[in-house]
C-alpha positions in Angstrom: -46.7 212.2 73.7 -50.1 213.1 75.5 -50.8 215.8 72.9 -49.4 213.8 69.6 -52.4 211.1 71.1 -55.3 213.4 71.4 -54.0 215.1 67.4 -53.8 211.6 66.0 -57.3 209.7 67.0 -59.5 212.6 66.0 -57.7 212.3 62.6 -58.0 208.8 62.4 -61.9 209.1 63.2 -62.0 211.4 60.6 -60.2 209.2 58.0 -62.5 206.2 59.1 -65.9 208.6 59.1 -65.2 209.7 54.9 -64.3 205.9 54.2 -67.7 204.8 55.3 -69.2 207.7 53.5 -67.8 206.9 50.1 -68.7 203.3 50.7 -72.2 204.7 51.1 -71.9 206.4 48.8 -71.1 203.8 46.0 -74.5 202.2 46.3 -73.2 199.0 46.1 -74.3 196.1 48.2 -72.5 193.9 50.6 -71.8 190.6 49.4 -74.2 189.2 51.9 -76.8 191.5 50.5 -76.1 190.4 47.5 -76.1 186.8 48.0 -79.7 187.3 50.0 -81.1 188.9 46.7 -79.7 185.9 44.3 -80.9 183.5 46.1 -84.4 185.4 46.2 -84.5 186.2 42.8 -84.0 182.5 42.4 -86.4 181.1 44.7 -89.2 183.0 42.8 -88.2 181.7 39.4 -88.5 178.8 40.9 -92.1 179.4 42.8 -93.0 180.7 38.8 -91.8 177.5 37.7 -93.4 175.1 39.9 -96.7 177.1 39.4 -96.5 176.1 35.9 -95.6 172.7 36.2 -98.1 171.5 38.3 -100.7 173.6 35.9 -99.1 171.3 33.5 -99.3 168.1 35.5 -102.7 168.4 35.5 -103.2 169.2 32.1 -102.0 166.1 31.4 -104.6 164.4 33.6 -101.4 162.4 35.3 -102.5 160.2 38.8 -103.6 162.2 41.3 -101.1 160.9 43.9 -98.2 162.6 41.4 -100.0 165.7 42.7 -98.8 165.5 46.5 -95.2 166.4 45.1 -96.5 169.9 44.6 -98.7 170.2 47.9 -98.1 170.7 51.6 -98.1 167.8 53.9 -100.8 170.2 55.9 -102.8 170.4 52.9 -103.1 166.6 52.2 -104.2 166.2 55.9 -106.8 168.0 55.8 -107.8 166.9 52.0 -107.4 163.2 53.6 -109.7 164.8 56.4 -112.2 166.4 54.1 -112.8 163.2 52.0 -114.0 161.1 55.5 -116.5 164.3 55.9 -117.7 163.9 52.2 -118.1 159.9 52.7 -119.9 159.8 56.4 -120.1 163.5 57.9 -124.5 164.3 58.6 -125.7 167.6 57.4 -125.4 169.3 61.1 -121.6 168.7 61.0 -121.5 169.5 57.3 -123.2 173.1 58.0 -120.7 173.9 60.5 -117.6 174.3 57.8 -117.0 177.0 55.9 -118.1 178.3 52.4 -115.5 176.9 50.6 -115.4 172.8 52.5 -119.1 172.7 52.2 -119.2 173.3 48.5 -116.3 170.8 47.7 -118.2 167.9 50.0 -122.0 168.5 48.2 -119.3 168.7 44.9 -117.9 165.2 45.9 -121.4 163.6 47.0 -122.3 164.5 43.8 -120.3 163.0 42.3 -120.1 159.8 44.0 -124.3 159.5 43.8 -123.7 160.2 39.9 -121.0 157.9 39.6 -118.8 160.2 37.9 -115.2 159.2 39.9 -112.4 158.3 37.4 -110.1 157.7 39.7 -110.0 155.0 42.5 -108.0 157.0 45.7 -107.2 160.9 46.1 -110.8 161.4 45.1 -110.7 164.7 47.3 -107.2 166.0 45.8 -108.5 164.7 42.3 -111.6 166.6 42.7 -110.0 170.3 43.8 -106.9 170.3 41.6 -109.1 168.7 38.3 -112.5 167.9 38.0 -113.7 171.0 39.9 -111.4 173.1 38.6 -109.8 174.6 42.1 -106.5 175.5 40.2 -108.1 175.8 36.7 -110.3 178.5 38.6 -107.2 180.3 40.0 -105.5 180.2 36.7 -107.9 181.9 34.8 -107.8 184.8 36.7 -105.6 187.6 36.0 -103.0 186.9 38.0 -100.0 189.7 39.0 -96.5 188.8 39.6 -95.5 186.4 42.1 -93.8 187.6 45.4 -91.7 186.0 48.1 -91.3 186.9 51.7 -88.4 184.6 53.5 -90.0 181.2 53.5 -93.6 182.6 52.0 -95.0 182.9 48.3 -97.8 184.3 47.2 -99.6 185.3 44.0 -102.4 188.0 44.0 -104.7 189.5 41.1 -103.3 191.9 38.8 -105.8 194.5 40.0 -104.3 194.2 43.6 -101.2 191.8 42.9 -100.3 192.8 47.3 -104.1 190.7 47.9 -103.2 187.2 47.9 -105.1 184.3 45.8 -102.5 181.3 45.8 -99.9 180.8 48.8 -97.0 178.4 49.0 -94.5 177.7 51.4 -91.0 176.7 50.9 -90.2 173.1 51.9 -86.8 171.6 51.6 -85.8 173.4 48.4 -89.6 172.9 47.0 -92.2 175.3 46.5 -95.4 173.7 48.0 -99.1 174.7 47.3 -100.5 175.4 50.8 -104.4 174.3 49.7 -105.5 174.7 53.0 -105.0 178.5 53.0 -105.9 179.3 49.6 -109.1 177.6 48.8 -111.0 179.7 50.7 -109.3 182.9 49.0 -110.0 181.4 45.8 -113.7 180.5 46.6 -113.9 184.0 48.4 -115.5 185.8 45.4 -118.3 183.5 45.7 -119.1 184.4 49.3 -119.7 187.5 48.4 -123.4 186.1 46.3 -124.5 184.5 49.4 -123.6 188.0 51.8 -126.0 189.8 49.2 -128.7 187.5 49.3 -128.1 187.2 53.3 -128.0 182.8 52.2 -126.0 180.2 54.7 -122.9 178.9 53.6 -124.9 175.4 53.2 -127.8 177.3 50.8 -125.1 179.4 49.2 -123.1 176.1 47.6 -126.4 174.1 46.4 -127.4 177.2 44.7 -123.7 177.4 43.1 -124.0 173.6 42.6 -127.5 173.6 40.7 -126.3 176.3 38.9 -123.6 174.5 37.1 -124.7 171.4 36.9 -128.9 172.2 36.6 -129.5 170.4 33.1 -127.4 167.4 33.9 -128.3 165.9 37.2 -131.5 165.9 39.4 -132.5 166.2 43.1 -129.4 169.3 43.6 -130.7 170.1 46.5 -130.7 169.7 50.4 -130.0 165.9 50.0 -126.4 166.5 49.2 -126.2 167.6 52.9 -126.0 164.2 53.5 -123.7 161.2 52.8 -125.0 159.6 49.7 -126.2 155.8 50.8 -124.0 153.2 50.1 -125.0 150.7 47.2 
């Protein structure tokens, strides 16, 4: 009985080793590997095609509060947050931002002094999603394909399509612009004028600034620093 034991479980191991192998050997998935990959192939359709639509949105010049649909709630907080700098921040708190914050609140003081607003509310989300261009800019670039990672998206330069530009994150079965982290990665191109020329952040966006908008408007200079006085 012993011996008919120790003849039968090496056989069996045997039997089970070569059914795993030709398993492997198949190169078929599991069916929960190959529900993970539908459900990612689908999620990036899907990050493709809320790209597009809020391209589209704004095309169409709708509200800018239609816009939040397609944004974090992290990246309205601190667009919320940016607008009170813009309105009553001095030029010592101002200088202490980034590149990329300081040239949208001397973009927003401009327009305010100018007059220029069409819209009544969201003037800081109206501002970086259409009049300034912050996804125009994006989408002129040529862009590579866009990737996902678990809960992450992302969308890079052709040229280097594994360098981000644009990230998202997935929210309740939405793909949602995360502003907050890719401004700056956007904008970052810029910095690279003001590195050369060894300029401040501040000096580096009034140069940009006078740049575009030289033959229209006057005084596009240190002013802007400050909060434009109230009429």
């Amino acid at each position: 009985m012993h011996r008919l034991k120790y003849i039968i479980f090496p056989a069996a191991l045997a039997a089970l080793s070569l059914f795993l192998f030709a398993c492997a050997g198949t190169g078929e998935s599991s069916p929960d590997a190959q529900t993970y990959n539908q459900v990612q192939e689908e999620k990036q359709a899907l990050l493709e095609k809320t790209f597009s639509d809020m391209q589209a949105a704004i095309a169409r010049h709708v509200p800018p509060e239609t816009l939040w649909t397609f944004i974090t709630d992290s990246s309205r907080y601190w667009m919320d947050t940016l607008e009170n700098v813009a309105k009553y921040s001095p030029a010592a708190d101002v200088e202490q931002r980034q590149f990329c914050e300081i040239l949208a609140v001397i973009t927003y003081r401009l327009y305010d002094r100018e007059r220029l607003w069409k819209v009544p509310d969201n003037r800081m989300l109206n501002l970086l999603t259409g009049e300034a261009g912050f996804i125009q800019r994006a989408a002129s670039l040529k862009l590579g394909p866009f990737m996902i990672k678990n809960d992450r998206g992302s969308v890079g330069l052709a040229s280097s399509p594994n360098v981000p530009v644009l990230l998202f994150t997935w929210d309740d079965a939405h793909w949602k612009l995360d502003m907050v982290a890719s401004f700056p990665l956007v904008t970052k191109g810029l910095e690279t004028i003001g590195v050369k020329k060894n300029w401040s952040n501040s000096k580096l966006a009034l140069y940009l600034l006078d740049k575009q908008y030289h033959y229209q408007y006057l005084n596009l200079d240190e002013t802007l620093l400050d909060p434009v006085p109230s009429r």
